[in-house]
matplotlib code that plots the C-alpha trace (Angstrom):
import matplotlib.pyplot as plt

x = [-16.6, -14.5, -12.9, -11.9, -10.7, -8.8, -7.2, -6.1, -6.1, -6.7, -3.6, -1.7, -2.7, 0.3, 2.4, 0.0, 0.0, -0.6, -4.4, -5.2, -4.1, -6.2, -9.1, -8.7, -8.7, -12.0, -14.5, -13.2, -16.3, -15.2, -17.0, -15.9, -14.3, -16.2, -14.2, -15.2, -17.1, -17.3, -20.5, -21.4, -20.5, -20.9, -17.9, -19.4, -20.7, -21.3, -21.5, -24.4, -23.8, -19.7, -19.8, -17.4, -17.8, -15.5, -15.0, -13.1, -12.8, -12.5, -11.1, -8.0, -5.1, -4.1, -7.8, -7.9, -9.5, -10.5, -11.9, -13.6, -13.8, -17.2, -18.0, -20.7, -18.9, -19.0, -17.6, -14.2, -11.4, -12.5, -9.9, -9.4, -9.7, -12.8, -12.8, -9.6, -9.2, -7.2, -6.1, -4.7, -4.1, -1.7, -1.0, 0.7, -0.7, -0.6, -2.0, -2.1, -3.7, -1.8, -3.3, -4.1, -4.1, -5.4, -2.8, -4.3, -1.1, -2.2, 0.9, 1.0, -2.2, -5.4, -4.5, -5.3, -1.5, -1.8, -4.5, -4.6, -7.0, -6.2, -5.4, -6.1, -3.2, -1.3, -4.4, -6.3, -10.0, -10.0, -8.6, -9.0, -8.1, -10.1, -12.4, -15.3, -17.3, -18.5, -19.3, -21.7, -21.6, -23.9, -23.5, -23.0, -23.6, -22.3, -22.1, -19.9, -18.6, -17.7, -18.2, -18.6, -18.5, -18.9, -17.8, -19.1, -16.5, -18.4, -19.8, -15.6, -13.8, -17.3, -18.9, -17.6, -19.6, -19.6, -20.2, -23.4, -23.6, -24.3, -22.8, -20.6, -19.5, -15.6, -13.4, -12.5, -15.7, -15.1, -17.7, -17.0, -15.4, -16.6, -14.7, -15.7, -14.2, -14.4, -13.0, -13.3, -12.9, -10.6, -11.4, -9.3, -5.9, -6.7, -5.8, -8.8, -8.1, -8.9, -10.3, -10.1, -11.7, -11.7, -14.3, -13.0, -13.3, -12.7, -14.2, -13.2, -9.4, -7.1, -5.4, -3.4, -4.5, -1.9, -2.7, -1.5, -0.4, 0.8, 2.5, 4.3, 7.7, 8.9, 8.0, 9.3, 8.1, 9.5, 8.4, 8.2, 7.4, 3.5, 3.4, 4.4, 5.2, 5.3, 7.4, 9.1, 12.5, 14.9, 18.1, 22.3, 25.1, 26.3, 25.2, 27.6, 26.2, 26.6, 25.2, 22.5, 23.8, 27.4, 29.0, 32.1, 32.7, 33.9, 34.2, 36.4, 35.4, 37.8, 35.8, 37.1, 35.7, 34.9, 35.0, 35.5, 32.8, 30.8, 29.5, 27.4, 27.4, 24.9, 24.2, 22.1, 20.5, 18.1, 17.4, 17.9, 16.6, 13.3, 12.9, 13.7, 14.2, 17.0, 18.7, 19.6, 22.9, 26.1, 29.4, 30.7, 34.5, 35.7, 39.4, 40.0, 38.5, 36.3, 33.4, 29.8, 26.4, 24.9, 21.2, 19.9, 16.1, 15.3, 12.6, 13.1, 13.1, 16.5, 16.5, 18.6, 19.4, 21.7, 24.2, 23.5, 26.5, 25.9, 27.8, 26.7, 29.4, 29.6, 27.0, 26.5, 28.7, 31.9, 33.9, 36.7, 39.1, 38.5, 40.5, 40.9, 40.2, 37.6, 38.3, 35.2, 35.2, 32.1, 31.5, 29.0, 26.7, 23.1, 23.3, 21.9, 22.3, 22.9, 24.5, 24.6, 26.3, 27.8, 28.5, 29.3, 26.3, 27.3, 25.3, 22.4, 21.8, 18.7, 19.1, 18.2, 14.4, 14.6, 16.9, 18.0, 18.8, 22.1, 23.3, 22.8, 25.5, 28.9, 28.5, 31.2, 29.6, 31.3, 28.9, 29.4, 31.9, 34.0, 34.7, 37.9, 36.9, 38.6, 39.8, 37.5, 35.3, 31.6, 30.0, 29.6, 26.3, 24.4, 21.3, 18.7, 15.7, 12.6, 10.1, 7.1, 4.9, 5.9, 2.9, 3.3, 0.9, 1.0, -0.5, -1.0, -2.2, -4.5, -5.3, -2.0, 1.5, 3.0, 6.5, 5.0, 5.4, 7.6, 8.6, 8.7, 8.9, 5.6, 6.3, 2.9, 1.8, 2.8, 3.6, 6.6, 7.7, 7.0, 7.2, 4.8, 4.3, 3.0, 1.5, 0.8, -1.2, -2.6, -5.8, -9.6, -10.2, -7.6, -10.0, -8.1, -8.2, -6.2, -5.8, -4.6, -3.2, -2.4, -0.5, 3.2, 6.2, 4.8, 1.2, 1.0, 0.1, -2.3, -1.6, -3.3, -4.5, -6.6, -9.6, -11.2, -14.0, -17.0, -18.2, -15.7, -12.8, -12.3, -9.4, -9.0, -7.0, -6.5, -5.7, -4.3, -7.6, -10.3, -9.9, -11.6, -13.1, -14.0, -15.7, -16.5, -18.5, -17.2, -20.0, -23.9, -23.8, -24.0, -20.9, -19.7, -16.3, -15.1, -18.2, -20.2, -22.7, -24.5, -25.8, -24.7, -21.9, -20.2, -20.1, -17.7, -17.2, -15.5, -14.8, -13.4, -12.8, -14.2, -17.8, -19.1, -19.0, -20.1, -21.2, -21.7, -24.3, -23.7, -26.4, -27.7, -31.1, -29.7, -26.3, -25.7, -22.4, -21.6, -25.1, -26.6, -29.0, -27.6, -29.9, -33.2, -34.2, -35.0, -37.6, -35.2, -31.7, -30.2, -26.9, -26.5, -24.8, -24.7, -24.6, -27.4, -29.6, -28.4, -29.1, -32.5, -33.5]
y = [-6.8, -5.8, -3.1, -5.0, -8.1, -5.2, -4.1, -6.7, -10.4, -10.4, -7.8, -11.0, -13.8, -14.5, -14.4, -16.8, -20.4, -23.1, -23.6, -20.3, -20.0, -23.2, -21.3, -18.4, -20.7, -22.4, -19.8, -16.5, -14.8, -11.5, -8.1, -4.7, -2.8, 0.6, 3.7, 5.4, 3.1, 6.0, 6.9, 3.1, 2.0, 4.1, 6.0, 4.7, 1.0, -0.9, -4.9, -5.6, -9.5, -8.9, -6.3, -4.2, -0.7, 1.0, 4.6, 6.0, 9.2, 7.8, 4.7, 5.5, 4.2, 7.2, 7.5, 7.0, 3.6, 3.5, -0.1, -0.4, -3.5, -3.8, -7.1, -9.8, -12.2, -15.0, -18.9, -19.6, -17.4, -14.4, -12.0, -9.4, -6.7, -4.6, -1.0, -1.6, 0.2, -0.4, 3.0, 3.0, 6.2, 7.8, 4.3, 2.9, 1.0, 3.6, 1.6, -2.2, -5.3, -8.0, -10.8, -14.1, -15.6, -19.0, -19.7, -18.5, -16.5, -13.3, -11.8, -12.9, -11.6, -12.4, -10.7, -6.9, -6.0, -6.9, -4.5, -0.4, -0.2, 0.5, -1.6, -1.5, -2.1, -3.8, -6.1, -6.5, -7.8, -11.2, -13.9, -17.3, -19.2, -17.3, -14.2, -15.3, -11.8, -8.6, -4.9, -3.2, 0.0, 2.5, 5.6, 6.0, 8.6, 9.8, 13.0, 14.6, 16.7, 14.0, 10.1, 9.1, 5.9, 4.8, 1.6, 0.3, -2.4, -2.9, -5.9, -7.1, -6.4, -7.8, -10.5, -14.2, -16.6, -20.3, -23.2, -23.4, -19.6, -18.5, -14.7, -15.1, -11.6, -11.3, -11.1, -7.2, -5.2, -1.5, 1.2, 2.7, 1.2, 4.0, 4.8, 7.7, 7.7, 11.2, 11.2, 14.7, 14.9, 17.3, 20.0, 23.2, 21.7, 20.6, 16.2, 14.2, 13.8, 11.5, 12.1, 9.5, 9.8, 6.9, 7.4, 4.9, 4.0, 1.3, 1.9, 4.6, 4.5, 5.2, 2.7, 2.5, 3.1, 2.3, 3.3, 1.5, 1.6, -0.9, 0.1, -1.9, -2.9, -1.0, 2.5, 3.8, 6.1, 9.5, 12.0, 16.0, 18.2, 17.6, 14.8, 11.1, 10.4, 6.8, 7.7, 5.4, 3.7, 5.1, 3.4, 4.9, 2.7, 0.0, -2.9, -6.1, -7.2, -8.6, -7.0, -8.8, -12.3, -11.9, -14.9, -13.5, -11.2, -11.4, -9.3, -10.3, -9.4, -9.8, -9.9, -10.3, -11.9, -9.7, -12.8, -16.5, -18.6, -20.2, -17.5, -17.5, -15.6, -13.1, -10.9, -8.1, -9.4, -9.2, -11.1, -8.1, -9.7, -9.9, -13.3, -13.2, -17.3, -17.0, -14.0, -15.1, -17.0, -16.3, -18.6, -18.3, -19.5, -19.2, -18.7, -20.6, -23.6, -25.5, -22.8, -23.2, -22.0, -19.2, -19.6, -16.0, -17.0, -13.1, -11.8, -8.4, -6.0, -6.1, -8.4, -10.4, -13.8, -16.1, -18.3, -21.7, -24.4, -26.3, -29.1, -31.9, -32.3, -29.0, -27.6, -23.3, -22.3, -21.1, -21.9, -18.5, -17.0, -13.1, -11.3, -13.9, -12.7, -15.1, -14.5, -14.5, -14.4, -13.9, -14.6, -14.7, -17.9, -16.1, -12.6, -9.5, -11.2, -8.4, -7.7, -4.9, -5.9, -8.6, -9.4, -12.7, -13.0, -15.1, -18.4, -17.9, -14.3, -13.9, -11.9, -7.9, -7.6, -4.9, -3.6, -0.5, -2.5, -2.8, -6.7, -7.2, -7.1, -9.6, -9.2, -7.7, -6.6, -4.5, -2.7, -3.6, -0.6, -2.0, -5.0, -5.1, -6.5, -9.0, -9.3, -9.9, -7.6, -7.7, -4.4, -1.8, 0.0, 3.0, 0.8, 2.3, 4.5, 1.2, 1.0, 2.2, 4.8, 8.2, 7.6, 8.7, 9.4, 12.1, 11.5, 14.6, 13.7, 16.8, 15.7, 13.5, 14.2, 13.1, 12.1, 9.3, 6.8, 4.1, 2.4, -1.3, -4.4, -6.9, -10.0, -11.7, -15.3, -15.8, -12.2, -11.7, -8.4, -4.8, -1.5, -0.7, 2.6, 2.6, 5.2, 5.0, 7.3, 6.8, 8.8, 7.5, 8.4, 8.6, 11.0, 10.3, 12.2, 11.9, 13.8, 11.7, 13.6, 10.7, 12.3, 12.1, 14.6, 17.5, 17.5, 20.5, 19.4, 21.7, 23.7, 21.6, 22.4, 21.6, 23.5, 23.7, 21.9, 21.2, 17.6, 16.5, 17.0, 19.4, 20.7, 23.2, 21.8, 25.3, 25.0, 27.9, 28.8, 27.1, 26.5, 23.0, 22.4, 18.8, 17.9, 14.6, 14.4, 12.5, 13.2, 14.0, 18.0, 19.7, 20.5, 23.9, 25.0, 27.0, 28.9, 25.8, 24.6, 21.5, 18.2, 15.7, 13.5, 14.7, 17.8, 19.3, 23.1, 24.4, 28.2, 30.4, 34.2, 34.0, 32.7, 28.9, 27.3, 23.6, 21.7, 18.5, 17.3, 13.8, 12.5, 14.6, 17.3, 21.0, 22.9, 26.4, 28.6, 32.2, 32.1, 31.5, 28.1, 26.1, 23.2, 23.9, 21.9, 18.2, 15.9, 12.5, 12.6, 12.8, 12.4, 15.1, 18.2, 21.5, 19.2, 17.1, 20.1, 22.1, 19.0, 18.4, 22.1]
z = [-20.6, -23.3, -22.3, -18.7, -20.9, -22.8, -20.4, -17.7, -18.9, -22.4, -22.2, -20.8, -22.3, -24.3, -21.3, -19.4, -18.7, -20.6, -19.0, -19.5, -23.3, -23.9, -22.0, -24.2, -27.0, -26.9, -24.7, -26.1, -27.6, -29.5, -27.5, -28.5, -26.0, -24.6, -25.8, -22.6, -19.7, -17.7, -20.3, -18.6, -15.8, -12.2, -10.4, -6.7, -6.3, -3.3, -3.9, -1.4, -0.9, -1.0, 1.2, -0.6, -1.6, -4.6, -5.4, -8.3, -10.1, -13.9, -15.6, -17.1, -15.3, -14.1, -12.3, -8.8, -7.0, -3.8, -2.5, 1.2, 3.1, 4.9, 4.4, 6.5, 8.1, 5.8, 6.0, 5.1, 4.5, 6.3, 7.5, 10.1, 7.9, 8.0, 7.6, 5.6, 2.5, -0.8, -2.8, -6.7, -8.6, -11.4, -12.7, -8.7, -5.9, -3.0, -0.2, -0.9, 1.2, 2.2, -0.4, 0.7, 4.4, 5.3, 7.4, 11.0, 12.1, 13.2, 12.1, 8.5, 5.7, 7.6, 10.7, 11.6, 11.1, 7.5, 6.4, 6.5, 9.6, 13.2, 16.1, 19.6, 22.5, 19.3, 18.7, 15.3, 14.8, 16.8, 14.7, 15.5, 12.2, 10.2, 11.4, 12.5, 12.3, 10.2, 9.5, 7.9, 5.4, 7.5, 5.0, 1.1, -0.9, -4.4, -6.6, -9.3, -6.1, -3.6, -2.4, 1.0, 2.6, 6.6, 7.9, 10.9, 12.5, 15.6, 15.2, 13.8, 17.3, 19.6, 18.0, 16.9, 15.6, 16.8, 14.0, 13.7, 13.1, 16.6, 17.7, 20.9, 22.7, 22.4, 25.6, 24.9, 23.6, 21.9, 22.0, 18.6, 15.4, 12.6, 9.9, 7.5, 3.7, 1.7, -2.1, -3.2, -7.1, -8.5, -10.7, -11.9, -11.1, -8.1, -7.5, -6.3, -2.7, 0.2, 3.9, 6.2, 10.0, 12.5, 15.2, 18.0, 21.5, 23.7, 27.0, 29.4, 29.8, 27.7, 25.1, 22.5, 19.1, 15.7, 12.2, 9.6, 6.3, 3.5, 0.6, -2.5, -1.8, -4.7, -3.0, 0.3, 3.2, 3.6, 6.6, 7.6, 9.9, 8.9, 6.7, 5.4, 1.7, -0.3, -3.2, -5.4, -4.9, -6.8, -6.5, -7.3, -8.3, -10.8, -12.1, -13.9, -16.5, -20.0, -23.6, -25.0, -26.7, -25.6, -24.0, -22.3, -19.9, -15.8, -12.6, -9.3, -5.8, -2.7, 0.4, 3.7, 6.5, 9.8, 12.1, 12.4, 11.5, 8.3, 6.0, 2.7, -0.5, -1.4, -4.1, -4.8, -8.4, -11.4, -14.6, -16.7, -20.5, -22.2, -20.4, -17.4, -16.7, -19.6, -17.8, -14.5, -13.9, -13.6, -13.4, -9.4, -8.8, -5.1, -4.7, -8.2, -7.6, -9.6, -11.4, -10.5, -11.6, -9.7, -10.3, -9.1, -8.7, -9.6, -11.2, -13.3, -10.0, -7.9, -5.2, -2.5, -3.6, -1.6, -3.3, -4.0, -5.2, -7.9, -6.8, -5.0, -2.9, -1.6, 0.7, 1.6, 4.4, 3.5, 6.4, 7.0, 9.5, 10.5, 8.3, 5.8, 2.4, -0.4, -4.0, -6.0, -9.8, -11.9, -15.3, -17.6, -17.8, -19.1, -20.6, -19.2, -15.8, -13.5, -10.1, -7.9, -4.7, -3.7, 0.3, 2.6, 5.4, 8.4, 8.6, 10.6, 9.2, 6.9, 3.7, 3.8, 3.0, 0.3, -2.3, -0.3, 2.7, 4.3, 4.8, 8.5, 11.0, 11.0, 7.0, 4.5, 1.0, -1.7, -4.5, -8.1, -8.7, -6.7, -8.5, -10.6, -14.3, -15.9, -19.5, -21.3, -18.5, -17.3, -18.2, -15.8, -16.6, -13.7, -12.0, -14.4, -12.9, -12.5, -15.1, -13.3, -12.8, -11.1, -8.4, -4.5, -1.9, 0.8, 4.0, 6.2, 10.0, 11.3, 14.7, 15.8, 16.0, 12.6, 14.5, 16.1, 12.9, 12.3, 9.3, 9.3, 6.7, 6.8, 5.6, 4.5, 4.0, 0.2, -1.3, 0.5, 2.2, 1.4, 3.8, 6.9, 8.2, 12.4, 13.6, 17.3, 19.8, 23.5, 24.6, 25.4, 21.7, 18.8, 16.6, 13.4, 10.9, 8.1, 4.5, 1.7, -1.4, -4.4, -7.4, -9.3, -8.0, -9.6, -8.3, -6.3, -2.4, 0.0, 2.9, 5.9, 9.7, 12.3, 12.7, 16.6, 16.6, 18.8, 19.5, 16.3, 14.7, 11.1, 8.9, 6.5, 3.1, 1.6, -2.7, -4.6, -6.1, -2.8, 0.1, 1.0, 4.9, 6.0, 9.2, 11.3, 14.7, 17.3, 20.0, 20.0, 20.1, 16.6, 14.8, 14.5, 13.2, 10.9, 10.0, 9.7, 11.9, 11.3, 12.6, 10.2, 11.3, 8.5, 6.0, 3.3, 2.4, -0.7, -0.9, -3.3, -3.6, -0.1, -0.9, -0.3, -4.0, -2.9, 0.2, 1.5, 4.2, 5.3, 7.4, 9.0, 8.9, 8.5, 7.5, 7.6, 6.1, 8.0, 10.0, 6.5, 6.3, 2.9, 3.4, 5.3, 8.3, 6.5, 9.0, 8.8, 8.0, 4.9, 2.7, -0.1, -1.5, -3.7, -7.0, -6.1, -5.5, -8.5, -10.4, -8.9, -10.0]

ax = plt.figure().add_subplot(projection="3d")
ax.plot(x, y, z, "-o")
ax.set_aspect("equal")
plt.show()
């Protein structure tokens, strides 16, 4: 308990409210922190009652964290989310949930859309309020070599339960909701590394099937040929600012209107000190008249903020002619207020969702350097590079075409907005399977392919030094592909030099490598691998 105090709100508490510091004050009970809790605590855990299962590869903050949902269905604020899975590594959020969702809007955080799972024909899990079922963890197993985890959603898209507790079939039944989890563990160079297969089915005909995945708003989605990247935003430009303590200082911006009609002022903003609520303001005057406060609203990332007068008699809605031109002089009120861009939005137009994002049409914006400083002048300083981790993730589809994807903007219940990747297939069964490789720009990535393969899908993630094979049944015929035949519903192949170094059987009775039988014939099935058996000798 130490070391988590250490580390997450003990590491706060002075910047906490004023319950929590009184909290701290009269329970706090002094616990030395573990130097290393992975001597401790366990690298795979699944929270029986909860529901929840948690992989990781270390506890540093650099480690990777995996979290699966698989919860029971339980009263109160359920959501549509299970299968879903959260993913933290090299010090970022990678894949994020949606946070908190009581509202009953299937579009906002407790609805399908809001968690990295899959819908079906642009449906979720059914939501009515709150979710009113469940799924269950069928497989787990753990090793220094590899974690696995299988969600089975069935029981989320088929079953509701009344009031009293009572399961009621749903309107639209699947066949298959199974989700398979594999965190390989690096080792000589190599990044720990994520598989992810959705075994799904509907009924007979074809539907459509959408993958999703969430990310912070502070990182954006890049694609290839083969793959999707989250990487984060780096931004190019000026900012206006002040020096810290300095009183003085002023910038003026001549924006012209593109059409008749009542527009607002908008800026692109952050408070830029040490404390942020004493860094956010500047002094606004509109074609000379009287100055008023511009109370920005921003926290310490840049940020949209609409202009609100100060005065009482005047209200937002700056009434202008096309072509007419509105002087706009700012000065400093706070230091270390900052501003980036600075643009008139007509009336009804809501303000862009993300730093990067152009003002939406009718508006007229000018960036910072375009401002002309007055004497004595703000100071014109490059947007600095964000203070966060160098983490990305790169997601490499083996069985779907990577250029159907589309990037969208979710906007949640209370956390605001932050970037949405689609990615959309029809068929009878979608048989995703995707490769997720978490690391900073200069991890080295794979070479990835699909691998024919029998009753299932496979692909070969070839390393400079291994070459890595994953497989996943989708049918009742054994697997065979790539040298491998087996009848687990899942299995995992390292080799090196071009002989088998380690191998995963995941339930299942028997697997053999080249013709060669790795794990005899077992009477029931069974979860385990080459570490398990070399530890067990």
């Amino acid at each position: 308990m130490g070391w988590v105090w250490e580390g997450g709100l003990g590491r706060r508490i002075t910047s906490a409210g004023a319950p929590a510091q009184l909290a701290y004050l009269l329970f706090f009970e002094p616990c030395a922190a573990a130097a290393d809790p992975s001597r401790l605590l366990p690298d795979l855990l699944h929270f029986r009652g909860r529901g929840l299962a948690v992989a990781r590869d270390g506890y540093t903050p650099e480690s990777l964290h995996l979290a699966v949902e698989a919860g029971p269905h339980a009263a109160g604020h359920d959501q549509s989310d299970k299968g879903s899975f959260t993913l933290y590594g090299y010090g970022g959020d990678l894949a994020i949930d949606s946070g908190y969702g009581n509202d009953g809007d299937p579009l906002k955080s407790g609805g399908g859309r809001a968690h990295n799972t899959v819908l079906i024909n642009g449906q979720g899990q059914p939501l009515h309020w709150h979710n009113q079922s469940g799924a269950r963890l069928s497989g787990l197993h753990h090793s220094p070599l590899l974690d696995w985890i299988r969600v089975d959603a069935r029981e989320a898209w088929n079953v509701r339960y009344d009031s009293e507790w009572r399961p009621q079939p749903t309107a639209a039944p699947v066949e298959k909701a199974t989700r398979h989890f594999l965190l390989i563990r690096g080792a000589g160079g190599r990044p720990p590394y994520l598989a992810v297969m959705d075994d799904l089915r509907k009924d007979g005909a074809p539907a459509a099937y959408t993958w999703l995945w969430h990310i912070p708003s502070s990182m954006r989605f890049a694609s290839a040929a083969d793959r999707w990247t989250a990487a984060p935003l780096r931004l190019d430009g000026t900012l206006l600012t002040s020096a810290p303590g300095r009183a003085a200082g002023g910038a003026r911006f001549t924006l012209t209107a593109p059409a008749d009609g009542l527009f607002d002022l908008a800026g692109l903003v952050r408070a830029g000190g040490e404390e942020p609520g004493k860094s956010d303001s500047f002094w606004v005057t509109l074609d000379g008249r009287r100055r008023q406060e511009w109370h920005l609203g921003a926290g310490r990332r840049l940020a949209w903020s609409r202009f609100a007068p100060s005065l009482p008699e005047l209200t937002n809605g700056i009434p202008l002619k096309a072509g007419q031109a509105l002087r706009v002089d700012l000065h400093v009120r706070e230091p270390e207020a900052q501003l980036a861009r600075l643009a008139l939005l007509p009336r009804a137009a809501p303000l862009p969702v993300a730093a990067d994002a152009a003002p939406a049409d009718g508006a007229a914006s000018l960036p910072a350097g375009r401002a002309t400083l007055l004497d004595p002048p703000l100071l014109a300083r490059p947007i600095p590079a964000p203070d966060a981790p160098d983490a990305r993730l790169t997601v490499f589809p083996v069985t779907t075409d990577p250029l159907l994807m589309t990037n969208l903007w979710f906007e949640t219940s209370r956390e605001g907005s932050h970037p949405l990747l689609e990615h959309t297939v029809r068929a009878v069964e979608p048989r995703f399977l995707m490769i997720l490789v978490p690391g900073t720009s200069g991890t080295p990535l794979p070479r990835v392919r699909r691998i024919p393969c029998e009753q299932g899908v496979a692909a070969e993630i070839a390393w400079p030094d291994a070459t890595d094979l994953v497989l996943f049944a989708t049918g009742p015929a054994p697997l065979q592909a790539g040298g491998v035949a087996t009848d687990s519903r899942a299995a995992f192949v390292r080799r090196a030099r071009g002989a088998a170094t380690d191998w995963a059987l995941l339930d299942g009775t028997r697997l053999s490598l080249d013709g060669r039988d790795v794990q005899p014939a077992a009477p029931h099935p069974l979860a385990t691998d080459s570490r398990r058996v070399q530890e067990a000798h």
